[in-house]
matplotlib code that plots the C-alpha trace (Angstrom):
import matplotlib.pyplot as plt

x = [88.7, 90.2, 93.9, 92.3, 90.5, 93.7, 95.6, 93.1, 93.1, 95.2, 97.2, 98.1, 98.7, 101.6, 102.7, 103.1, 105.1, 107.4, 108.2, 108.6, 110.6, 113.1, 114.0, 115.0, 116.2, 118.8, 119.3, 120.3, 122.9, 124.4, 124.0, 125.5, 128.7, 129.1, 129.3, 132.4, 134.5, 134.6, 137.5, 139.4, 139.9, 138.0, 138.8, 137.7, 134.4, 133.7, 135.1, 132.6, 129.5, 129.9, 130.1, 126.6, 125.7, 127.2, 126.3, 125.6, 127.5, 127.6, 124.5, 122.8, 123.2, 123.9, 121.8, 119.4, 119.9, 119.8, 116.7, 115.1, 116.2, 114.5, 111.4, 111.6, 112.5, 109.8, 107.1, 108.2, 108.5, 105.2, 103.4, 105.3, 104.2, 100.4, 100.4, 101.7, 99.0, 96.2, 97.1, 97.1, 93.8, 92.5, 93.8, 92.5, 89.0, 88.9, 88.8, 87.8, 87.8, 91.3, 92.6, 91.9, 95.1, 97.4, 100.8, 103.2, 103.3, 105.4, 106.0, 109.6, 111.0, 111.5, 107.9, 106.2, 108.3, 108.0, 104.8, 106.9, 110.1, 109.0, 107.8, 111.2, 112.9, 111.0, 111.7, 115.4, 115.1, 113.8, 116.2, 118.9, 118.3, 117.3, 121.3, 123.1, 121.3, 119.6, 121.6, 118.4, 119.5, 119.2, 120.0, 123.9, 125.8, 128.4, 126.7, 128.8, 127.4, 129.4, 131.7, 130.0, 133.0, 133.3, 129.3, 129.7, 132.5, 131.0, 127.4, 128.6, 131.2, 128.4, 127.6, 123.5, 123.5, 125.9, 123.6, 120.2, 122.1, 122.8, 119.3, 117.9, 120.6, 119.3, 115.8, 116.9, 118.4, 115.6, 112.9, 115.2, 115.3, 111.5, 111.0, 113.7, 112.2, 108.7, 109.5, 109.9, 106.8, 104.9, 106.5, 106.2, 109.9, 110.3, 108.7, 109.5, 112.9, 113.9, 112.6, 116.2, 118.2, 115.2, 116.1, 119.7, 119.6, 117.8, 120.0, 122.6, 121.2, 120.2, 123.6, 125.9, 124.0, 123.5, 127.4, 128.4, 125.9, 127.1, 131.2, 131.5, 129.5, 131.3, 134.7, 134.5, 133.6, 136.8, 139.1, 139.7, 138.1, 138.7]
y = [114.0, 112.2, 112.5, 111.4, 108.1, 107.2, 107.5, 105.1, 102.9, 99.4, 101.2, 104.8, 102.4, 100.2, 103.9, 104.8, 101.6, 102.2, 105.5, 105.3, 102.4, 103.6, 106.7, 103.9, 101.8, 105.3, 105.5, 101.8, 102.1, 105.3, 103.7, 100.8, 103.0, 104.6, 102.1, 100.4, 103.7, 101.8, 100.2, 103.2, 103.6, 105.2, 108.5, 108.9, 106.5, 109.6, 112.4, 111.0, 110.6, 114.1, 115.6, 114.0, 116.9, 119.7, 117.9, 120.6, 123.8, 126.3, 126.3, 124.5, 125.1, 122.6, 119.4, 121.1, 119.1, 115.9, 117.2, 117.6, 114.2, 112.2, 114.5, 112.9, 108.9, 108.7, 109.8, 107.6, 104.6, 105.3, 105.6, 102.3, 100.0, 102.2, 101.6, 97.5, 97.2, 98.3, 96.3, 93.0, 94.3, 94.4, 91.5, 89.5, 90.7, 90.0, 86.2, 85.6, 81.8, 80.2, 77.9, 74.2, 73.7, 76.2, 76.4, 78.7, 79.2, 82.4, 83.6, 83.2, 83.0, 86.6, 87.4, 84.7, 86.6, 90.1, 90.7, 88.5, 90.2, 93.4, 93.1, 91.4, 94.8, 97.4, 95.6, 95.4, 99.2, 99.8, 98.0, 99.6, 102.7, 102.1, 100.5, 102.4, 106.2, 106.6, 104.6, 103.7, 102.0, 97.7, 98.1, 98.8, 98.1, 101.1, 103.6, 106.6, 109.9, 111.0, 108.0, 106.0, 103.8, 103.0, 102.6, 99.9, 97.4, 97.6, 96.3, 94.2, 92.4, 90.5, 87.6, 87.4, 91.3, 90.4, 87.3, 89.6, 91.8, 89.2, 88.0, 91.7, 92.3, 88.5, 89.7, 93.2, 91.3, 89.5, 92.3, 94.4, 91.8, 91.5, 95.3, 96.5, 94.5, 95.0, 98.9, 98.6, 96.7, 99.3, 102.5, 100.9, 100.2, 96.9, 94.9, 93.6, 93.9, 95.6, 93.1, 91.3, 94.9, 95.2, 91.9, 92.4, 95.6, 94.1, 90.8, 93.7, 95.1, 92.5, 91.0, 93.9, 95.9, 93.0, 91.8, 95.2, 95.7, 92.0, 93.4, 95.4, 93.2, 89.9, 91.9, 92.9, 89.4, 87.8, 90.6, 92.9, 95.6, 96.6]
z = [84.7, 82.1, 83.6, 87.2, 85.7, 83.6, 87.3, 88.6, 85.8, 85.8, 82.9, 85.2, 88.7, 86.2, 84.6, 88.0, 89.4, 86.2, 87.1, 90.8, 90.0, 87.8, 89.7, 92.4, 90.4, 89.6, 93.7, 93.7, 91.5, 93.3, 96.5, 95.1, 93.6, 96.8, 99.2, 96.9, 98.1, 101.3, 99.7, 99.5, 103.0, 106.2, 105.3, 101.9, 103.2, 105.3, 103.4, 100.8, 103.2, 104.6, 101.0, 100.4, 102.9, 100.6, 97.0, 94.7, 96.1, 95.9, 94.0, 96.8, 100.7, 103.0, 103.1, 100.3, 97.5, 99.6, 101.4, 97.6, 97.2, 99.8, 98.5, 95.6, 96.7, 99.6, 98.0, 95.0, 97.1, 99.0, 95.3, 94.3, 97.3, 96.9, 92.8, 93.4, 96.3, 94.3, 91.4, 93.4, 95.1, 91.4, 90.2, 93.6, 93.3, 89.3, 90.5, 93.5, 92.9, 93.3, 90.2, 90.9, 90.0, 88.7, 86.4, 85.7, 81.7, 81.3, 84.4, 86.3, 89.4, 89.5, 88.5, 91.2, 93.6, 93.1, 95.7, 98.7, 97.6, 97.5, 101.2, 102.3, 100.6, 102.1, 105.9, 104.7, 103.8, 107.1, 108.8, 107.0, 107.6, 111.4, 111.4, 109.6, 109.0, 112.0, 114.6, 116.3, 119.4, 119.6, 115.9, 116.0, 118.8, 118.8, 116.2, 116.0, 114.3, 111.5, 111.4, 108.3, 108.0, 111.6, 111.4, 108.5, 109.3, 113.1, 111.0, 109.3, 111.4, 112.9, 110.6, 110.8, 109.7, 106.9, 105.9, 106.2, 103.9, 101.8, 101.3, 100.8, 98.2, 95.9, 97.0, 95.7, 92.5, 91.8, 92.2, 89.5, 87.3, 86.7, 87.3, 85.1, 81.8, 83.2, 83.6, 79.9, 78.7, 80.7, 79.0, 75.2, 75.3, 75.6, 73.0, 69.4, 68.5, 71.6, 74.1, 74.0, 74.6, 77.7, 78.9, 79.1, 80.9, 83.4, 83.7, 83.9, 86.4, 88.2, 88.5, 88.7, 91.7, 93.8, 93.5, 94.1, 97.5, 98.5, 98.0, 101.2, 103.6, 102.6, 102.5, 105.7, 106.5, 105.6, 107.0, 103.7, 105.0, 109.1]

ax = plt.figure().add_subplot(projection="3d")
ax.plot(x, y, z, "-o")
ax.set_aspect("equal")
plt.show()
């Protein structure tokens, strides 16, 4: 009882939103490191995408490992947008009245736009993964199965999917900032004298996994990739 009332608390929904966010904030930065092997050629690209499939043998079989991955990163994504939605649910209905005027005191940029931003990332996700995992037709021109690299520069050689990419990776970067120090806060490690170490992981963070999502896009952009 006491464990289902804490889970339905404000206190459980934000425990719930740290830890759902920092197992993606761990899938970012992977993501991030492995799309920058682009730069090593087609052939390692692929060689590297198709060993996603066999990660962990010969311990693990074929795709199992990745399987028990998305069983992990769905659900956590589907408890994060759940845990964010009921928190602004709660925070709605605790005034019901609009400020007269209102003022941001503390808050940032990052903060004012985590709800909005977190929206614009999960369509980007979506759109991603319709391009570029999926090869849903309408959403890549000449998708070819099991040729990642040819999948990618084809993406992203047309310029409005680079700039959507663009904007998902600032909203991305902004959306870390604010999550990464607030992750903290939430699991008692970000206050007092380590509020400053909190604050620049998450500048960190927020700079160094946008720039390296933006590197491949914009690269293939202005010809160094092909």
């Amino acid at each position: 009882m006491q464990a289902a009332a804490l889970y339905r608390s404000s206190i459980g929904k934000k425990a719930v939103m740290a830890v759902t966010g920092l197992i993606w904030i761990g899938y970012v930065v992977l993501h991030m490191y492995g799309n920058l092997k682009a730069f090593q050629g087609a052939e390692y690209f692929n060689h590297y995408a198709e060993g996603l499939r066999d990660i962990g043998a010969p311990i693990f079989g074929h795709l199992h490992l990745l399987t028990i991955a998305r069983l992990v990163l769905i659900p956590a994504l589907l408890l994060h947008v759940w845990s964010a939605y009921s928190l602004y649910l709660a925070a709605r209905t605790a005034r019901p009245m609009r400020y007269d005027k209102w003022r941001a005191v503390q808050a940032n940029y990052a903060a004012l736009s985590m709800r909005w931003g977190g929206v614009a990332l999960l369509i980007f996700i979506l759109f991603h993964l319709a391009q570029l995992t999926w090869g849903v037709r309408g959403f890549h021109s000449d998708f070819v199965r099991g040729d990642a690299y040819h999948n990618l520069i084809g993406a992203f050689q047309f310029w409005p999917v680079t700039l959507l990419y663009l904007v998902g990776v600032v909203a991305l970067g902004l959306h870390l900032y604010h999550g990464t120090w607030s992750m903290f806060r939430t699991l008692g490690g970000g206050t007092g004298q380590w509020d400053s170490v909190t604050r620049a992981l998450a500048w960190l963070l927020a700079i160094v996994v946008p720039v390296g999502f933006a590197a491949v896009p914009l690269a293939v952009q202005f010809g160094f990739l092909s």
